[in-house]
C-alpha positions in Angstrom: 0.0 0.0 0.0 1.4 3.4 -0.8 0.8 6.5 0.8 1.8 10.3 -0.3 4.5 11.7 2.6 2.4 15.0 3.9 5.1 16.5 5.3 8.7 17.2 4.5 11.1 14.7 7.2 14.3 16.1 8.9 17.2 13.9 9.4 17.7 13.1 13.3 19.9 10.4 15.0 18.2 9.1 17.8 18.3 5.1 19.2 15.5 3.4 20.2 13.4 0.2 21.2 10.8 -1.3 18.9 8.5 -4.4 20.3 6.0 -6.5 18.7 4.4 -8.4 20.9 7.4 -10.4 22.6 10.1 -9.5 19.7 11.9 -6.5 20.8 14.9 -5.2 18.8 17.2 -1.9 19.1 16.5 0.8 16.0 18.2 3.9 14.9 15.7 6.7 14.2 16.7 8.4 11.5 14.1 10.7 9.9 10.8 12.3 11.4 7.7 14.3 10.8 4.8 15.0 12.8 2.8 11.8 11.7 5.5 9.0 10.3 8.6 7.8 10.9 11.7 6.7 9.4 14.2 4.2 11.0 16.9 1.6 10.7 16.5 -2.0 13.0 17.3 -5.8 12.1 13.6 -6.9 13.8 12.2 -8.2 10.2 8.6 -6.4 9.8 6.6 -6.3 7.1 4.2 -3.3 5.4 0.9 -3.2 7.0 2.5 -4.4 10.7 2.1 -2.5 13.9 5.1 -1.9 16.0 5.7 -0.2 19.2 8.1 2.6 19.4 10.0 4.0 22.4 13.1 6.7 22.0 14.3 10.0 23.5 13.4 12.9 21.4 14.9 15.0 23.9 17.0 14.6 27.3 13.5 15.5 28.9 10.9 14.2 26.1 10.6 10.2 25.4 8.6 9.1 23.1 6.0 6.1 22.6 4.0 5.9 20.0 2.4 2.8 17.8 3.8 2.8 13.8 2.1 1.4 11.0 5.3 0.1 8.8 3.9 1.7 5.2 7.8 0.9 3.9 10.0 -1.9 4.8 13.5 -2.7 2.9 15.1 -4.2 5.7 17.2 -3.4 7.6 15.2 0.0 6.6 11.5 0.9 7.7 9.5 3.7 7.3 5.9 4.1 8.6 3.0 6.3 9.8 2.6 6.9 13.8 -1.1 5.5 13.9 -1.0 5.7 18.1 -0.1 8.9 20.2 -0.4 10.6 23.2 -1.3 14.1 22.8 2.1 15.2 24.8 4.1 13.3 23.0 3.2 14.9 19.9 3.2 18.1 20.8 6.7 17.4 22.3 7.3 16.2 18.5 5.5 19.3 16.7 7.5 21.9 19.3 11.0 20.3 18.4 10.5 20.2 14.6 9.3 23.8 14.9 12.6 24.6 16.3 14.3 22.3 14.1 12.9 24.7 11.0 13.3 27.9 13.1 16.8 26.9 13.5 17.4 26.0 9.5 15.9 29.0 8.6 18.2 31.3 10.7 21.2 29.9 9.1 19.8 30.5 5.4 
């Protein structure tokens, strides 16, 4: 299934922990938008699986959310954050607006 990316991602480097159900496996986040995801791991996924996401945006903000894998080249992924809390993505709204507020100083 292929969805249309809604927003532009910015390049991060952030570890983390993916589970599904009792398979848990170490990832490397390395791109983000508001609603998806993209991120390195060897736990073997395929497109249309839900995984669970944990990782520290921030000193002070982790992150767990639920991703729906819409792209999966292992050891690659990419997918859509389908389950959110409401702090957790504002903590992930506030730090990409300071991520652009940040590039667009140092144009």
């Amino acid at each position: 299934m292929k969805y249309q990316r809604e927003f532009f991602r910015i390049s991060i480097e952030r570890t983390g922990q993916l589970r599904r159900g009792t398979d848990t496996a170490a990832c490397q986040i390395t791109q983000l938008t508001p609603y998806g995801i993209g991120l390195s791991t060897d736990l073997l996924v395929t497109c249309g699986e839900a995984i669970e996401l944990e990782f520290q945006l921030t000193n002070e903000c982790p992150i767990r959310c639920t991703v729906l894998v819409t792209h999966a080249i292992p050891p690659i992924l990419g997918g859509r954050v389908t389950a959110i809390s409401p702090e957790h993505q504002t903590w992930i709204a506030q730090f990409l607006d300071q991520h652009a507020a940040i590039s667009l100083t140092a144009l």
